[in-house]
C-alpha positions in Angstrom: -103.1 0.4 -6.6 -105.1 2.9 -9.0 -104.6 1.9 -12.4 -103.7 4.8 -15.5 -107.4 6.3 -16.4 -109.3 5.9 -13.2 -110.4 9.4 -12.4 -110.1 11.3 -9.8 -113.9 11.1 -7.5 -115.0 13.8 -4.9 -114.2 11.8 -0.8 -117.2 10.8 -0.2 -119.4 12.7 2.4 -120.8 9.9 4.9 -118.6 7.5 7.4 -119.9 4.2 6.4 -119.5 1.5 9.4 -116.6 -0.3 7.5 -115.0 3.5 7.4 -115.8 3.9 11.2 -114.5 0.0 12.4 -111.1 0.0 10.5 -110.3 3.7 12.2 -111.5 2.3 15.7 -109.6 -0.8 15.4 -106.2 1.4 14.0 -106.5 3.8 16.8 -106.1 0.9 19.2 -103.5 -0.6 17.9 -101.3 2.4 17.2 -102.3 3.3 21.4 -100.9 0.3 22.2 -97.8 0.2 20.5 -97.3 3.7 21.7 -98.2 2.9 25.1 -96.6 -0.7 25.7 -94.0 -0.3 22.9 -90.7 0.7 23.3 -89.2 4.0 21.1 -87.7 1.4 19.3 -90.9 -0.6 18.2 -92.1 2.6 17.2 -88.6 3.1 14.9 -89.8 -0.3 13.3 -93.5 0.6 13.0 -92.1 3.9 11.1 -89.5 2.4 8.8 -92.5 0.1 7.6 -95.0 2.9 7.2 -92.1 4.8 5.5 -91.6 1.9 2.7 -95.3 1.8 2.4 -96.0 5.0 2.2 -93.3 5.4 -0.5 -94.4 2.4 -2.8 -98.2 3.8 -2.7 -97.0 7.3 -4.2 -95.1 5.1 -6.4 -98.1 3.8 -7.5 -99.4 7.2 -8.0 -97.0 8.8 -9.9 -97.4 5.8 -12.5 -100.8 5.8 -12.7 -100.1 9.6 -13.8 -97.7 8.3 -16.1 -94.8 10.2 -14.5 -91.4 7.8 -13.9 -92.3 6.1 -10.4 -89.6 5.3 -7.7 -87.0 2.9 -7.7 -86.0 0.8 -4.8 -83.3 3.4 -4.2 -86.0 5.9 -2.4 -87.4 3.2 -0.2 -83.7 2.1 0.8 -82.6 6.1 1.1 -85.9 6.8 3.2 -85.4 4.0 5.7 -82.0 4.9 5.9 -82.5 9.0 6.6 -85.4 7.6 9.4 -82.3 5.2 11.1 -80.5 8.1 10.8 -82.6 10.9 12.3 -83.9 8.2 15.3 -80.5 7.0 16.2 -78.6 10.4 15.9 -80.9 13.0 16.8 -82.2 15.9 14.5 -78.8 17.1 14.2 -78.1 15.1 11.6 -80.7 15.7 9.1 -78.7 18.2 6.7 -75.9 15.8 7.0 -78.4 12.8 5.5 -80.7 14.7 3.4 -77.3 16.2 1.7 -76.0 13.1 1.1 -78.9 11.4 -0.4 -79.2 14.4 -2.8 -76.0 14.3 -4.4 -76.4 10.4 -3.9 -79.9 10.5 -6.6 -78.9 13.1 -8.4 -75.3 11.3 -9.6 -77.1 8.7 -10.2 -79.7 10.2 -12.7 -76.4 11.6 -14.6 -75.5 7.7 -15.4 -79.3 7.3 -16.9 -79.5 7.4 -20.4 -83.6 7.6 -20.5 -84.8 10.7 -20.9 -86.8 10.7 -17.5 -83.8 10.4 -15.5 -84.4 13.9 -14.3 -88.0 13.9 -13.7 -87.2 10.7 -11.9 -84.5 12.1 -9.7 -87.2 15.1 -8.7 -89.7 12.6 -7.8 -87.4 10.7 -5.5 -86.3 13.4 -3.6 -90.0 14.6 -3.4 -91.1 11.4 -1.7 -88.3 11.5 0.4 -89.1 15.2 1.5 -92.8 15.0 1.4 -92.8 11.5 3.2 -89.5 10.6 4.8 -88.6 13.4 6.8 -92.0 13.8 8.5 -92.3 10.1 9.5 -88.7 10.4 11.0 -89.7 13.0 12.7 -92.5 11.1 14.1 -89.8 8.7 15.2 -87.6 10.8 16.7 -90.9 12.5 18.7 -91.3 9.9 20.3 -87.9 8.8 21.5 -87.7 12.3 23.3 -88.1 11.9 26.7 -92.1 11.4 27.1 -92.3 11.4 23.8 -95.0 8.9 24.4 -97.1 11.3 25.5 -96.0 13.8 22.7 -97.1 11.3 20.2 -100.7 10.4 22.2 -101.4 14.4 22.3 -100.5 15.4 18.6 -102.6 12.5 17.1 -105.3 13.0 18.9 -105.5 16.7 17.7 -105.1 15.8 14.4 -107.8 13.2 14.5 -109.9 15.7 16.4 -109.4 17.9 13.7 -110.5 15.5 10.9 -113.5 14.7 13.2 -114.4 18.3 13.4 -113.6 19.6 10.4 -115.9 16.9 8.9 -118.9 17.2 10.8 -118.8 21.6 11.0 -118.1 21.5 7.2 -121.0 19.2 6.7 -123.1 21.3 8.7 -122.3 24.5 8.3 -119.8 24.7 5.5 -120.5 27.5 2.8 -117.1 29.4 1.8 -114.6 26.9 -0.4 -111.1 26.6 1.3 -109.4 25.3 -2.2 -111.9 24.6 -5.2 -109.3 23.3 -7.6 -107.9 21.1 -5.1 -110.6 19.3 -2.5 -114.0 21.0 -3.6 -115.2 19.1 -0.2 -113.2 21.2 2.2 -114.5 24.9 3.6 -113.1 27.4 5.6 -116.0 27.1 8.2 -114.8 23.2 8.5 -111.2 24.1 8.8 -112.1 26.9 11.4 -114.2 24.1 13.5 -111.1 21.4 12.8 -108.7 24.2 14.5 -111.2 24.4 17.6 -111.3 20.4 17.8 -107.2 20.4 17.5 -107.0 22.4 20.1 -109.7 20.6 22.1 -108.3 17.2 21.3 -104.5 18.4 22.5 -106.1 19.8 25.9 -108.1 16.5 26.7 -105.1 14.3 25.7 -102.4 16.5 27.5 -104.9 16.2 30.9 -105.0 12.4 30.2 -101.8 11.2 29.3 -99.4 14.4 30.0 -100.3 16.5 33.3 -97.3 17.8 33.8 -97.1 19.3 30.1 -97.5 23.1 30.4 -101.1 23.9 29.1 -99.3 26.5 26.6 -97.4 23.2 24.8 -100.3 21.6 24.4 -102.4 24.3 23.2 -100.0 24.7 20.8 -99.2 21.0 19.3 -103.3 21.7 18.6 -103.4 25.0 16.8 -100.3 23.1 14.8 -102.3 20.3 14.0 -105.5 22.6 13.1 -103.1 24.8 11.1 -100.6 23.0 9.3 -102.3 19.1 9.3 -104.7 20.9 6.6 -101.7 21.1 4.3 -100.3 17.9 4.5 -104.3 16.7 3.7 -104.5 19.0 0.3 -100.6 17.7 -0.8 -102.1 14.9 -1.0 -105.2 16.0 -2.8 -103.0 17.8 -5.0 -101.4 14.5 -5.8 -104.3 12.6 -6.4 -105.8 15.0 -8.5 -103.2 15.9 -10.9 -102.1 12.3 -11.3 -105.9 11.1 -11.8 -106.4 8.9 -8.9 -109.1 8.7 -5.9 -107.0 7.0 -3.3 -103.2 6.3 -2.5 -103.9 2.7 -2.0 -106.6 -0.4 -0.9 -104.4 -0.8 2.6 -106.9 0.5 5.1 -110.4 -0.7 4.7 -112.5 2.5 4.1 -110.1 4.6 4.1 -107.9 3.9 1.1 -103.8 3.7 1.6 -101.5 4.5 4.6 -100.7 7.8 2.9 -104.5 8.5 2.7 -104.5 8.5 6.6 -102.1 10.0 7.5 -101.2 12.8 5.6 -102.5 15.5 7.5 -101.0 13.5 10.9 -97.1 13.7 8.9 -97.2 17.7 8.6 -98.6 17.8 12.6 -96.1 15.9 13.3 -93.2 17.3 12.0 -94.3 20.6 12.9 -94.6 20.1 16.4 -91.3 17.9 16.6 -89.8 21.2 15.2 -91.7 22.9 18.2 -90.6 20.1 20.6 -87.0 20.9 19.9 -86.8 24.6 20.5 -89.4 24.7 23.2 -89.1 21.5 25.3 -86.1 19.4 24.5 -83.9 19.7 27.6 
């Protein structure tokens, strides 16, 4: 984890092999859990990412020398995941309620003077990381949610891919200077087209019987909104003065480095899911 005083550094603009072999040889395994692993495997492989996920902006938030979280958010965040997988999206006002008056009676019992700033950060993490990996969870315990999970990670990854390489290329007009200098609106623009791309070829592969409309539209959600989830976290970084989230993922940095763009997509298009296609 990124110690107090290392700096925030620019990603770096090539794909070294190391970068390249650790995505291959995630993307496999994450396939195969989706594909030969039950909704509840996947309910396990979330609550883990959840905790981890958790700890590393933990890590962050003390390296910034704000108050970090307390076991209390990794408890509360694999709870409102159990929750939201076992009972359905119904019952996220009913959780997230109760975990906010849960933290924030709590921080009235503190005597520090961060008790406050403490409480905000915990329910941050659990808004900015809980929810979105539950709904990942609960995506794919729909019925063919497999294939709802294959399809909106492939967008998103189709996304990075091409938002990288037309950015790169052709990139000229800055999509946030004082958050991720890197990132241009000509690479967001080609990352939209290779959402959209990516949801078609995976929605022919894995999904044929998804209306073309759906998946269309899991990709311009992942073109659209993944971009957001990918600045948060630059945002985060940046103010707190650190280059990655973690050491997890060799070339890559943390968990939350990975997949922040993937827990906006998928939130957003489990909120699609629902209105559109749950039956």
């Amino acid at each position: 984890m990124a110690r107090r005083g290392r700096r925030f550094q620019a990603r770096r603009d090539d794909l070294p092999v190391i970068r390249i072999a650790s995505g291959v040889v995630l993307a496999a395994g994450f396939a195969a859990l989706v594909v030969f692993g039950s909704p509840l495997h996947f309910f396990v492989f979330c609550e883990i990412t959840v905790a981890v996920c958790l700890l590393e902006l933990s890590g962050m938030l003390k390296a910034g020398g704000q108050p970090d979280l307390k076991l209390t958010s990794v408890t509360a965040g694999a709870a409102i995941v159990a929750v939201i997988y076992f009972g359905g999206g119904d019952h996220i006002v009913a959780v997230t309620g109760a975990v906010l008056i849960l933290v924030i009676a709590l921080s009235l019992f503190q005597k520090d003077d961060l008790a406050y700033q403490r409480a905000s950060n915990t329910l941050y993490g659990i808004f900015y990381v809980t929810i979105p990996l539950s709904a990942l969870a609960a995506l794919r315990a729909e019925p063919g949610g497999e294939g709802y999970i294959i399809i909106i990670v492939t967008a998103n990854a189709f996304s990075d891919i091409f938002a990288f390489f037309t950015g790169k290329s052709v990139g000229k007009t800055p999509l946030a200077p004082q958050i991720s200098p890197g990132k241009t609106v000509e690479g967001f623009i080609g990352g939209l087209a290779g959402a959209m791309a990516g949801a078609v070829g995976a929605k022919l592969a894995v999904a044929p019987m998804l209306g073309m409309p759906h998946a269309l539209a899991a990709g311009a959600l992942a073109g659209f909104i993944g971009p957001i989830g990918d600045l948060a976290e630059s945002s985060i970084k940046r103010k707190m003065g650190v280059k990655d989230s973690g050491s997890a993922i060799p070339g890559h940095g943390g968990v939350l480095d990975r997949i922040d763009s993937l827990m906006f997509s998928a939130v957003s298009f489990y909120i699609y899911v629902t209105i559109f296609l749950s039956q």
